[in-house]
C-alpha positions as CSV (number, residue, x, y, z in Angstrom):
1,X,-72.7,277.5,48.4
2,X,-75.9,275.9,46.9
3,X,-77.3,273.7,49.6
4,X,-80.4,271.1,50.0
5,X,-81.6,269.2,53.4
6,X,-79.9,266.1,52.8
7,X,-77.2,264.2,54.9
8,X,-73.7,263.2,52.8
9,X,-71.7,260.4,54.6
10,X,-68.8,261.6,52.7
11,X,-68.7,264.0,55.7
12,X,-67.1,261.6,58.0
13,X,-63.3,261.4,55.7
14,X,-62.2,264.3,58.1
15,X,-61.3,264.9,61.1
16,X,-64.4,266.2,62.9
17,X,-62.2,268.7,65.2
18,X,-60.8,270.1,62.7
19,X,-64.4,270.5,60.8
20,X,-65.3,272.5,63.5
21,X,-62.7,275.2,63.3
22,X,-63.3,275.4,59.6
23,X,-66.2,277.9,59.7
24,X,-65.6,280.6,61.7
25,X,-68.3,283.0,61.3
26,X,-71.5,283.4,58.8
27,X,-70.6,286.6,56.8
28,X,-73.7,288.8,57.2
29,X,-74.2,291.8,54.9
30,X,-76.8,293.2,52.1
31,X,-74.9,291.0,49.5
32,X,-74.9,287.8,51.8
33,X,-78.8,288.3,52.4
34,X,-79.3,288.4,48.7
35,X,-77.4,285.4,47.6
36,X,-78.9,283.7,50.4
37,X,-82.9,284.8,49.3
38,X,-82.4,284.5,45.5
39,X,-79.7,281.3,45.1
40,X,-80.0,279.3,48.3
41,X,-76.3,280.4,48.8
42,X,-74.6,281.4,52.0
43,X,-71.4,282.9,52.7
44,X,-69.3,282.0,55.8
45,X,-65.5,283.0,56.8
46,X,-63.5,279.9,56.8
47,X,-59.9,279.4,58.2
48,X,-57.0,280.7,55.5
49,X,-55.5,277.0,55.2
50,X,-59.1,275.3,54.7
51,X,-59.6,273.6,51.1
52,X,-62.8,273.2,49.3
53,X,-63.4,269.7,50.5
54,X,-63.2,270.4,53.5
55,X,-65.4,273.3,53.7
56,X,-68.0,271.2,52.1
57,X,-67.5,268.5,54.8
58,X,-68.0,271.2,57.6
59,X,-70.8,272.5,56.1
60,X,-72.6,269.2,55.5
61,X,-71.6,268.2,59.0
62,X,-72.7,271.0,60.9
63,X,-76.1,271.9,59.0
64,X,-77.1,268.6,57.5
65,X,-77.5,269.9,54.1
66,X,-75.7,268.7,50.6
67,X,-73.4,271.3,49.4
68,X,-73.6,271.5,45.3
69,X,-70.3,273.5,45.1
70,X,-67.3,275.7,47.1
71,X,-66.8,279.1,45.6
72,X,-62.9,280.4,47.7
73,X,-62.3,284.3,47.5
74,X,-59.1,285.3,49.3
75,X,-59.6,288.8,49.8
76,X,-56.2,290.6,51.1
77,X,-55.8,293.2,53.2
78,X,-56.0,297.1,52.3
79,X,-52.7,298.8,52.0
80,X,-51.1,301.1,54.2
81,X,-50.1,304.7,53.2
């Protein structure tokens, strides 16, 4: 997600308890610290039924900055042998 430090009122559409169990946790790893030095993009794991707008509400929301864009990857689960 490209962010910059501005405020969006468009934030306030949802349903502020249910921005906050949007974002569940910041994905840190080697690849995360990279898009976040080089792009100004960060990487969090959001709930499986949350949509792009919404993600950009709770993000706006909870760190005050205006999101550019929502990239989704739904990454499965390995398979058993």
């Amino acid at each position: 997600m490209n962010a910059k430090p501005t405020a969006n009122p468009n934030a306030r559409k949802y349903n502020p308890e249910r921005l906050a169990v949007v974002l569940l946790a910041p994905v840190v790893s080697e690849k995360g610290t990279f898009l976040a030095d080089k792009h100004e993009q960060v990487i969090f794991k959001v709930a499986p039924d949350a949509t792009k707008p919404e993600i950009k509400a709770a993000v706006e929301a909870m760190f005050k900055v205006e999101v550019k864009s929502v990239q989704i990857a739904n990454v499965g689960g390995k398979v058993k042998r």
